[in-house]
C-alpha positions as CSV (number, residue, x, y, z in Angstrom):
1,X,-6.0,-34.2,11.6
2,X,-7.5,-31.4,13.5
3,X,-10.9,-29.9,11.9
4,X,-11.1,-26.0,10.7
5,X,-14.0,-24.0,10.7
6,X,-15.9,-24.2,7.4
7,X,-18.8,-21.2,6.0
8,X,-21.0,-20.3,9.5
9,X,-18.4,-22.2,11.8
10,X,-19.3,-25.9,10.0
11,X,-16.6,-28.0,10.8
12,X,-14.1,-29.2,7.5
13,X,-12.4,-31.7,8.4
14,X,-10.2,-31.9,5.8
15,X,-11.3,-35.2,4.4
16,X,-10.6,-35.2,-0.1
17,X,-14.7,-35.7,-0.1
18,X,-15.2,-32.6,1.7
19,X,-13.4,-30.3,0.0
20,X,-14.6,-28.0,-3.1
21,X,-12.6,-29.1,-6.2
22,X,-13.1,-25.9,-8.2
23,X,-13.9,-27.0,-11.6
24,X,-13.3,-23.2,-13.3
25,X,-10.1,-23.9,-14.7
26,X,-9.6,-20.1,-15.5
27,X,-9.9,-19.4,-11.8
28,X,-6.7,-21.2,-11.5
29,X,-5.1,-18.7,-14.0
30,X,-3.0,-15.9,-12.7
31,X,-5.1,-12.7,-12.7
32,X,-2.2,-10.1,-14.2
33,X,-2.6,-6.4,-14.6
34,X,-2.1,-4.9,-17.7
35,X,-1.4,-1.5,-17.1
36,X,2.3,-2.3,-15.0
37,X,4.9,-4.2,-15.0
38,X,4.4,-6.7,-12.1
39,X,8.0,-8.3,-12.5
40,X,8.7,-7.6,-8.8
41,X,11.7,-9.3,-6.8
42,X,12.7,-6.7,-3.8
43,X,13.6,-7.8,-0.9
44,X,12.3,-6.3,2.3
45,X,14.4,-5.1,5.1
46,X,14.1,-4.5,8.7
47,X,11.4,-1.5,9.5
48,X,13.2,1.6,10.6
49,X,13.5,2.0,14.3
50,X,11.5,4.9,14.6
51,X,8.8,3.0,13.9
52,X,7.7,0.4,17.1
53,X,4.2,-0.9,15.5
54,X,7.1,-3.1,13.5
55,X,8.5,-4.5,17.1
56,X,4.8,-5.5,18.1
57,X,4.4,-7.2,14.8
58,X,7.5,-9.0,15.2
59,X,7.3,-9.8,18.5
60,X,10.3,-8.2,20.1
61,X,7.8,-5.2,22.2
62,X,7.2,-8.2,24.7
63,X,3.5,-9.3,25.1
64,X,1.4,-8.1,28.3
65,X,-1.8,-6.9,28.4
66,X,-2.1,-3.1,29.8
67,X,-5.6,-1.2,30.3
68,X,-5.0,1.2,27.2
69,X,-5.6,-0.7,24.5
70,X,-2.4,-0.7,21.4
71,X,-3.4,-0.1,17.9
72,X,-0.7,0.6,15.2
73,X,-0.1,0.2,11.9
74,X,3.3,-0.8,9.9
75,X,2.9,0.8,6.4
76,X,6.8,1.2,5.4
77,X,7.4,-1.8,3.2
78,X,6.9,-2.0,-0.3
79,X,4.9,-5.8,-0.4
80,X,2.6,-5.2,2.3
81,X,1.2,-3.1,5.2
82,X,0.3,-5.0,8.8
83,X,-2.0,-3.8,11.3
84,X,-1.8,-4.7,15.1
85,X,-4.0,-4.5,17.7
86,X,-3.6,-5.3,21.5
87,X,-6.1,-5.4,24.3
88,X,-10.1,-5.7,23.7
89,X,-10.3,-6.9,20.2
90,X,-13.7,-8.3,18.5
91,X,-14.3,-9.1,15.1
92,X,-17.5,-7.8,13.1
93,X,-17.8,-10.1,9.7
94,X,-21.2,-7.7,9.1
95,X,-19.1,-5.0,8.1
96,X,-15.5,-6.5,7.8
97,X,-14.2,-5.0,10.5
98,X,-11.9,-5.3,14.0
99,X,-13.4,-3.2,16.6
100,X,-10.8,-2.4,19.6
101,X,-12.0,-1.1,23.1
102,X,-10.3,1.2,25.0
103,X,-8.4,1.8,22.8
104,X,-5.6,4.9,22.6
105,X,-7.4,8.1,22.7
106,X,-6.7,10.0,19.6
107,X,-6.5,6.5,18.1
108,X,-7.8,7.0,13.9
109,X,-9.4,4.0,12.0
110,X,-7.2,2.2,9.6
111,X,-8.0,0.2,6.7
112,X,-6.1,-2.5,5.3
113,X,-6.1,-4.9,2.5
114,X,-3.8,-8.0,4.2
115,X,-2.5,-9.1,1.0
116,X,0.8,-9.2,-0.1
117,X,1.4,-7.3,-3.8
118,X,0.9,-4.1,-2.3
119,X,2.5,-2.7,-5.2
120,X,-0.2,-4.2,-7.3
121,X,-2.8,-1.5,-7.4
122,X,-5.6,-3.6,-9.8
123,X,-5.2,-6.8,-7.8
124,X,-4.7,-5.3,-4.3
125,X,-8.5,-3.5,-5.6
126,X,-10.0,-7.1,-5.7
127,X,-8.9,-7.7,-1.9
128,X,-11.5,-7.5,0.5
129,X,-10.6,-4.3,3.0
130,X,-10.6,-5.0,6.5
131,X,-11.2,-1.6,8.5
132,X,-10.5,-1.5,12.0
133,X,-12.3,0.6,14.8
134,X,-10.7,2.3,17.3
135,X,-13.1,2.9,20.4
136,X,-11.9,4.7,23.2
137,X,-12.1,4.0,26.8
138,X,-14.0,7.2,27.6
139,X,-16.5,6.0,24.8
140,X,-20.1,6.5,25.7
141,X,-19.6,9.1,28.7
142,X,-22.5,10.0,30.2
143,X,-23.6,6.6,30.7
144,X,-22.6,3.9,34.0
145,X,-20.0,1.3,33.3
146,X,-22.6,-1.4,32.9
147,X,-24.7,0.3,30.2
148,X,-21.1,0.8,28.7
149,X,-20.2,-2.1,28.6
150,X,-23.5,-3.3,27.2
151,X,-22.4,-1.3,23.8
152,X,-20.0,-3.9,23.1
153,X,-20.2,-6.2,20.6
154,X,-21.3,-9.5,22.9
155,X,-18.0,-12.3,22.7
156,X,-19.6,-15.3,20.6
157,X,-16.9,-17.1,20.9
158,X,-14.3,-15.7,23.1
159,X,-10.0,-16.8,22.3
160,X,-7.7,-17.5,25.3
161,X,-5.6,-14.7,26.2
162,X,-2.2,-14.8,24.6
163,X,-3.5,-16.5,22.1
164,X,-3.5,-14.2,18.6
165,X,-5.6,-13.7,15.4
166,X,-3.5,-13.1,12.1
167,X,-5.7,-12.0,9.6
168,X,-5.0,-12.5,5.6
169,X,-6.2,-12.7,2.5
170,X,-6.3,-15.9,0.2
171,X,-7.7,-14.2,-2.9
172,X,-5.4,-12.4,-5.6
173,X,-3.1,-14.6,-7.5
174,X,-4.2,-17.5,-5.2
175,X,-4.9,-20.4,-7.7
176,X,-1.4,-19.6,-8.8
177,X,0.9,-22.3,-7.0
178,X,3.7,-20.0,-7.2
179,X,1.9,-17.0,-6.2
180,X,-0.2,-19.0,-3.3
181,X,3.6,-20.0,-1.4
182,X,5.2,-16.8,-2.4
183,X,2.6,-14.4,-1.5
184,X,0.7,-16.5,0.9
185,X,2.1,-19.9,2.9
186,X,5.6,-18.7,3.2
187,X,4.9,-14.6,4.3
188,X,2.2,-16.9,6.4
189,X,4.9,-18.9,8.2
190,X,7.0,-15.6,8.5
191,X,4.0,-14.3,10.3
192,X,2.7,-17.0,12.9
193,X,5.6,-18.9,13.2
194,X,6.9,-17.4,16.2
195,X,4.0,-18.0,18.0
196,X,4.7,-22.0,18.0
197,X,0.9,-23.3,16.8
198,X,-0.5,-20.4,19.7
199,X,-2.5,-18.4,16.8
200,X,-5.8,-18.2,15.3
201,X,-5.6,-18.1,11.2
202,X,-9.0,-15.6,10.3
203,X,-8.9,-15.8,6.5
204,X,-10.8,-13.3,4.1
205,X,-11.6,-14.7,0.5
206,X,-11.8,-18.3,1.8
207,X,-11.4,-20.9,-0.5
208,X,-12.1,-24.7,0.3
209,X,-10.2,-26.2,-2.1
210,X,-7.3,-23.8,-0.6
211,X,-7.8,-25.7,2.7
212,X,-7.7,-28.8,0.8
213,X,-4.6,-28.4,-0.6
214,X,-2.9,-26.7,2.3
215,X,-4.2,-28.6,5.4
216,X,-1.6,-30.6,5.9
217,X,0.6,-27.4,6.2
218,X,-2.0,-24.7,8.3
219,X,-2.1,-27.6,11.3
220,X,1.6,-27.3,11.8
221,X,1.3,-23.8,12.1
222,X,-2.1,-23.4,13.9
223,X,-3.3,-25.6,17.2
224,X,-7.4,-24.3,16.2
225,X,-9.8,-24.0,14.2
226,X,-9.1,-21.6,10.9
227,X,-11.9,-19.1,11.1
228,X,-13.3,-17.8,7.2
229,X,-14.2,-14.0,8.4
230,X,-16.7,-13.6,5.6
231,X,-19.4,-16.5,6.6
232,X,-18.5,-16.9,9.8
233,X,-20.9,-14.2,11.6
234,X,-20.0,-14.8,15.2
235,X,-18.1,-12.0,16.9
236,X,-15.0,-13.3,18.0
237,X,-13.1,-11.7,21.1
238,X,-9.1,-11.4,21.0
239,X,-6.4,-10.0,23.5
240,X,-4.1,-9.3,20.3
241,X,-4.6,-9.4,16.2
242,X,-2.3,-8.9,13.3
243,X,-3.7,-7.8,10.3
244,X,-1.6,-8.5,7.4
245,X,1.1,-10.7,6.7
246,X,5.0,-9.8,6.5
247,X,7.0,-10.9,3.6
248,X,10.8,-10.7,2.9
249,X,11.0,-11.6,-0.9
250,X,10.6,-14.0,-3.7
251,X,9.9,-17.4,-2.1
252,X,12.5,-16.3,0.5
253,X,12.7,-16.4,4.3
254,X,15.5,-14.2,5.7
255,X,16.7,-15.5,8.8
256,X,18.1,-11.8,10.2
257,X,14.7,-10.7,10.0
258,X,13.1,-13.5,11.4
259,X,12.9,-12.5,16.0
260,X,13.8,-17.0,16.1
261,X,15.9,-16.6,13.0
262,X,13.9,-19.3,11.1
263,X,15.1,-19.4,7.4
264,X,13.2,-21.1,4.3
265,X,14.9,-24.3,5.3
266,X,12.8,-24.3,8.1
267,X,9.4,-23.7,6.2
268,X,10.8,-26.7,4.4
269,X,11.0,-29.0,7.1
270,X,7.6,-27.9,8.1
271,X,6.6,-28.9,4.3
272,X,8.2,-32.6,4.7
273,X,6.2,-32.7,8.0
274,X,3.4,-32.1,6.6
275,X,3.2,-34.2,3.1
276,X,5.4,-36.8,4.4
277,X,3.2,-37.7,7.5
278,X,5.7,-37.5,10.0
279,X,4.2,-35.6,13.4
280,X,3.1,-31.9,13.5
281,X,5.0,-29.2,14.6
282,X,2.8,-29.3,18.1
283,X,4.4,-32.3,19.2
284,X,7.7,-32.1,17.9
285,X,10.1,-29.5,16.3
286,X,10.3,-30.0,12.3
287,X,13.5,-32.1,11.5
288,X,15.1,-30.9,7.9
289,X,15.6,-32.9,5.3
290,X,18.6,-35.4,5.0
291,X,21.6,-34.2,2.4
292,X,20.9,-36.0,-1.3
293,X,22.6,-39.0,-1.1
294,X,23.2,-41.5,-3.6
295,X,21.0,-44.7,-3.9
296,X,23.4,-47.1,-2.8
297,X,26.4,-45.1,-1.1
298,X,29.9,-46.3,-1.0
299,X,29.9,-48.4,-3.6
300,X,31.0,-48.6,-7.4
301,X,29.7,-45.5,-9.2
302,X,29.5,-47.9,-12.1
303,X,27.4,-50.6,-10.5
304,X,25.2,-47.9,-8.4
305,X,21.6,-47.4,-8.9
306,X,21.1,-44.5,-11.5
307,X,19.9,-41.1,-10.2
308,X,16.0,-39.9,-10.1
309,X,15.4,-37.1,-12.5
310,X,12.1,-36.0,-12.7
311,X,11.1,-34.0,-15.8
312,X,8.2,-31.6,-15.4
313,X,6.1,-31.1,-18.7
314,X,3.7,-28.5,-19.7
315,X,1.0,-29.0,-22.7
316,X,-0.4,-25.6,-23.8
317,X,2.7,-23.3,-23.5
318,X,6.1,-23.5,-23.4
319,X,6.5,-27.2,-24.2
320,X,9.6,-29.4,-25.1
321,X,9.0,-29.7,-28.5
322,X,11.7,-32.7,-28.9
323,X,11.2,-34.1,-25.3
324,X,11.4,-37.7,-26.5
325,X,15.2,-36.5,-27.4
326,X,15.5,-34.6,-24.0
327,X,14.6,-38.1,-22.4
328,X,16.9,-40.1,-24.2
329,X,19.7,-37.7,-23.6
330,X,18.7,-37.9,-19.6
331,X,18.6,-41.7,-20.0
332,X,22.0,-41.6,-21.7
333,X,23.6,-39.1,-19.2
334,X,23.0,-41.9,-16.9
335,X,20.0,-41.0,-15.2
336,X,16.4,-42.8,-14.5
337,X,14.7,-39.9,-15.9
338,X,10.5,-39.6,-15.2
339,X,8.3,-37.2,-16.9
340,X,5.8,-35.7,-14.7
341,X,2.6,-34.5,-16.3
342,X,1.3,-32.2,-13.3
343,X,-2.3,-31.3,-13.2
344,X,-4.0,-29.3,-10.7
345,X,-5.9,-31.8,-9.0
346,X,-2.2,-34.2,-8.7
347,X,-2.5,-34.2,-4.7
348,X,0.3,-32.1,-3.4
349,X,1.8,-35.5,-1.1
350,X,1.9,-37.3,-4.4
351,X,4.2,-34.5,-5.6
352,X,6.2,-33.8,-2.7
353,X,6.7,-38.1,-2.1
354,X,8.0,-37.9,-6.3
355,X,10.1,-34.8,-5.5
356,X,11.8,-35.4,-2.1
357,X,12.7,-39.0,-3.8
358,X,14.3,-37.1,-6.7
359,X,17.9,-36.4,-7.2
360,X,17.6,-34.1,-9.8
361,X,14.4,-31.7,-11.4
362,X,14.1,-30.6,-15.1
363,X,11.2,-28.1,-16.2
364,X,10.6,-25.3,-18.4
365,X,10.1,-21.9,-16.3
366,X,6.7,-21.5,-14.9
367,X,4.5,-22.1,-11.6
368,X,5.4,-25.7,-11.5
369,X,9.2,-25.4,-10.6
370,X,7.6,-23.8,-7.6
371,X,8.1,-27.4,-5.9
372,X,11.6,-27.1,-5.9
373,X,10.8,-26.7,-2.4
374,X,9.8,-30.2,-1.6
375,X,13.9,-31.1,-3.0
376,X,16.6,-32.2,-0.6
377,X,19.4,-30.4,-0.1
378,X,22.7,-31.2,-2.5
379,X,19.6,-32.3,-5.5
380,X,19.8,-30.2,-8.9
381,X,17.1,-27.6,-10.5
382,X,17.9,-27.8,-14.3
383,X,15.6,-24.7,-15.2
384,X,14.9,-24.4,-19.2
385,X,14.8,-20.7,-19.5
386,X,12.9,-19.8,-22.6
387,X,13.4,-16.5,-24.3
388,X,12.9,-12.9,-22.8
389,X,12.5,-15.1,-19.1
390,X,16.2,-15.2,-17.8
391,X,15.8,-12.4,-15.4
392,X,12.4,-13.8,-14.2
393,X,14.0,-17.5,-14.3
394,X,16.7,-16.8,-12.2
395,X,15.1,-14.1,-9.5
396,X,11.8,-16.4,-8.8
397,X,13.8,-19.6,-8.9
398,X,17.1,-19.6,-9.2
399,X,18.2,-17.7,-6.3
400,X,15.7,-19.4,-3.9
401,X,16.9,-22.8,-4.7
402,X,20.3,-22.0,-4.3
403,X,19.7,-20.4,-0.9
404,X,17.6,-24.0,-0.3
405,X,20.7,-25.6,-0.7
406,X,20.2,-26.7,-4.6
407,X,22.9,-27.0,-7.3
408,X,21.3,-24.7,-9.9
409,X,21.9,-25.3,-13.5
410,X,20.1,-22.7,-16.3
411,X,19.4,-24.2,-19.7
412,X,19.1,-21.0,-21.5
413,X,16.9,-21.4,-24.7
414,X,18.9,-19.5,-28.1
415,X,16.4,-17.6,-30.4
416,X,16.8,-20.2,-33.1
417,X,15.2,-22.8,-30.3
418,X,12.5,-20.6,-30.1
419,X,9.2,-21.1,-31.4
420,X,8.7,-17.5,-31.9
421,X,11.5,-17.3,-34.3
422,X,9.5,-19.2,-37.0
423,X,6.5,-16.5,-35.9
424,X,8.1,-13.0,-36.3
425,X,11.4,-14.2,-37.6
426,X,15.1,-14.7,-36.4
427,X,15.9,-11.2,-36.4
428,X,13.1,-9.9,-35.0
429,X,13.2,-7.7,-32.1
430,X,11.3,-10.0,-30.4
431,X,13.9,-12.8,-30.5
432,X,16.7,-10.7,-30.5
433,X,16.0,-7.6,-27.6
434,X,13.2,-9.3,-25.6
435,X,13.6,-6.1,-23.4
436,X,11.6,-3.7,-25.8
437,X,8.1,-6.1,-25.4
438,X,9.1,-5.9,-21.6
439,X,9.3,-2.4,-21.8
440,X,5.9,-2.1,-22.3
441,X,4.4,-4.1,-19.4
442,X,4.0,-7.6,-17.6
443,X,0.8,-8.3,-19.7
444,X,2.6,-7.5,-23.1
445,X,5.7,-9.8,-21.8
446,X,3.7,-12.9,-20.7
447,X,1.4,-12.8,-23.7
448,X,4.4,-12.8,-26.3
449,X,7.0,-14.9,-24.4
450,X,5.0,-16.8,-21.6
451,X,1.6,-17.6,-23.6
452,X,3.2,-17.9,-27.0
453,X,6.6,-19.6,-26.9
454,X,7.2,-23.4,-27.3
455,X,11.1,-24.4,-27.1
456,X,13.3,-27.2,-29.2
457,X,16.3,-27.7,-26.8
458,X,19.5,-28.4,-28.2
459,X,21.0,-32.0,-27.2
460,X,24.6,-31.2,-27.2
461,X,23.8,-28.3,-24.8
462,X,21.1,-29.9,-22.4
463,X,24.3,-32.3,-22.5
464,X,26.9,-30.2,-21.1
465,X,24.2,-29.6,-18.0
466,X,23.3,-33.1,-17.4
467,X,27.0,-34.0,-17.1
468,X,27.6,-31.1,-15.0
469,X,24.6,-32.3,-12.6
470,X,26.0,-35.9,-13.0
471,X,29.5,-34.5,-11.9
472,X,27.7,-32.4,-8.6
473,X,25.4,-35.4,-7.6
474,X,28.8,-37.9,-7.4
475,X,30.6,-34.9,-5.4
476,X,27.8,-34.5,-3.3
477,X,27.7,-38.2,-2.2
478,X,28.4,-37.5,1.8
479,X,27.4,-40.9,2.7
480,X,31.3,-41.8,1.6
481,X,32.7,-39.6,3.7
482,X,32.5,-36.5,1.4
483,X,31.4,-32.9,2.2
484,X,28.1,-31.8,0.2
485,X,29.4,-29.5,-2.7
486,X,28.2,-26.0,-2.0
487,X,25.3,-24.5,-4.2
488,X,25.9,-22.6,-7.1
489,X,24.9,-21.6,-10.4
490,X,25.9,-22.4,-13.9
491,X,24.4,-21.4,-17.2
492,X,24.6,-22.6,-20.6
493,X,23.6,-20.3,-23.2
């Protein structure tokens, strides 16, 4: 693997040993505001015309270097606001900032938090503020070009022309695996994709462990070494810069806003790439998965090798309360299920090798069904959707997997399944209109129904579901002969 900068420009090289394995389990914990409700889903559209700084962004201005330096600033979306600078860049850690020279006269300093939960005002407070420094050409009048140019910040380390900086944030929700793909890897790969491994990652809020965890992935999108803006005190010297990172939606890529039309299958093939050891995206274009296929195609259904289902557990909140009966009534349905106890330290190519092996997923609604993303196309997501989640369930997972190509079943948990009808009672409100606690905010919401609810799932309806997936997976067997089933949805309430 390529090394990555470490703190002062030591090189990481990646290596388990090396990295920081936080042991503060609470800094793994989503950080959630609790004066809004944060249950956001929008998806972005294109920028309005009348605003180019959104064709520099996207690449579609054409690149060339002119004398007058370009500095503009993208602030029309609701998730984020992106920065870009083009000419005489340099970086100054000492006061987190991006100076450009000779720059537009007239030009006004912006600040920017490159983060993507704009709409987030307590969280987007915790990210570090980049503030960049417009300095025109006529700068320093008075004096010869020479002593001018002596004003500069001296190049420390100075980046090949055509070659950009995108700057970001991995602090927030990071820690969250959910939040660090939704908010950070995939609006990443919307970002620098299109630049094909050209690109300089300069990361604010660096995190080792984050690099740990994610190597495998950054490589494929970055041919150098990842820069941490806060240790590293070097100036460094760019012809072009993005601040800020774009993003289109809930673990979503949208290919018609993408300038190479790239959709999340793509950052998927870049994920197999990467955790499946195959070679990086600098020496070859990332293949996508194969269609699920059955074990042993074209044979005798009846003699076949029984489906993979992995079951996903969780042990402080929202657990299967009867999952030995949830096992046997996989086992039964004909599958080889295995139950998956994920822990944060579970390396994410052990995961991803489980997953992309699987033929079908089962897990209660939380961060973890995030790896849905490691699945093949034509697999199942059986989501368990516990009370007062189904609009979460469906808009952070649901509708991702099925635009991943997934056959997306919803186990829909009734209020008698729920653990919080023996703690406020059947009738309660908060079994029966979930909608009045998330009325009052995303911090009341995930304390009553993400923090406090365990679930008992009914066998004869996890039944119906695990036929259903049964009946998509034998469809879905191509190697036959067959066209893959297309994805859909089906709940059982």
């Amino acid at each position: 693997m390529r090394p990555l900068f470490g703190r002062n420009g030591d090189v990481c090289s990646l290596l388990p040993e090396r990295v920081d394995r936080r042991e503060d389990v609470e800094a793994f914990k989503t950080h959630l505001p609790s004066n809004q409700n944060s249950l956001e889903a929008r998806q972005e559209t294109r920028s309005p015309a009348s605003l180019p700084c959104s064709a520099f962004i996207s690449g579609e201005a054409g690149g060339g270097l002119a004398e007058e330096g370009v500095l503009c600033c993208d602030r029309s979306h609701y998730r984020s606001d992106v920065c870009y600078l083009r000419g005489d860049a340099r970086t100054d850690p000492s006061t987190s900032s991006v100076l450009l020279y000779n720059a537009p006269r007239g030009a006004a300093p912006e600040k920017v938090r490159p983060y993507t939960r704009k709409f987030e005002e307590s969280i987007m407070r915790s990210i570090d503020e980049v503030t960049i420094v417009p300095v025109p050409a006529d700068a320093g009048n008075g004096t010869d070009a020479r002593e001018r140019d002596s004003l500069r910040r001296r190049c420390d380390v100075r980046h090949p022309a055509g070659v950009p900086a995108v700057v970001f944030s991995t602090g927030g929700y990071t820690g969250n695996v959910y939040h660090e793909f939704s908010d950070g890897l995939i609006p990443l790969f919307v970002t620098a994709e299109r630049f094909g491994g050209e690109v300089v990652l300069v990361v604010l809020e660096y995190h080792y462990w984050w690099l740990g965890r994610y190597g495998a992935i950054l490589e494929r999108l970055t041919n150098y070494k990842i820069i941490d803006f806060r240790y590293d005190r070097r100036v460094h010297c760019f012809s072009e810069v993005i601040v800020g990172l774009r993003i289109h939606g809930e673990l979503v890529v949208d290919p018609k806003l993408m300038p190479n039309g790239k959709s999340i299958k793509d950052f998927q093939a870049l994920l197999h790439q990467g955790y499946s050891g195959k070679p990086s995206a600098t020496s070859s274009a990332p293949l996508p998965l194969p269609l699920a296929t059955p074990s042993r195609p074209c044979v005798d259904h009846a003699k076949a090798a029984k489906p993979k289902m992995l079951i996903f557990i969780r042990k402080q909140n929202r657990v299967i309360l009867n999952l030995p009966h949830v096992v046997t009534a996989c086992r039964r349905a004909g599958f080889a299920p295995h139950v998956m106890n994920l822990r944060r330290q579970t390396p994410l190519p052990v995961i991803h090798a489980a997953l992309a092996s699987a033929d079908a997923m089962v897990a209660v609604h939380g961060a973890a069904v995030t790896h849905f993303l490691f699945m093949r196309p034509g697999t199942v997501l059986l989501q368990i959707v516990p009370v007062g989640l189904d609009w979460a369930a469906e808009s952070f997972y649901g509708k991702p997997a099925q635009q991943l190509g997934l056959e997306y079943l919803e186990y829909r948990v009734a209020p008698e399944e729920s653990s919080l009808a023996a703690e406020y009672g059947l009738n309660s409100t908060v079994v029966q209109d979930p909608s009045v606690i998330s009325s009052q905010g995303w911090w009341e919401m995930k304390k009553v129904y993400m923090d406090r609810q365990n679930v008992t799932v009914s066998i004869k309806r996890f039944g119906e579901l695990l036929r259903a997936a049964k009946l998509h997976l034998k469809k879905n067997a191509t190697a036959c002969g067959g066209k893959p089933a297309a994805a859909s949805h089906a709940a059982v309430r």
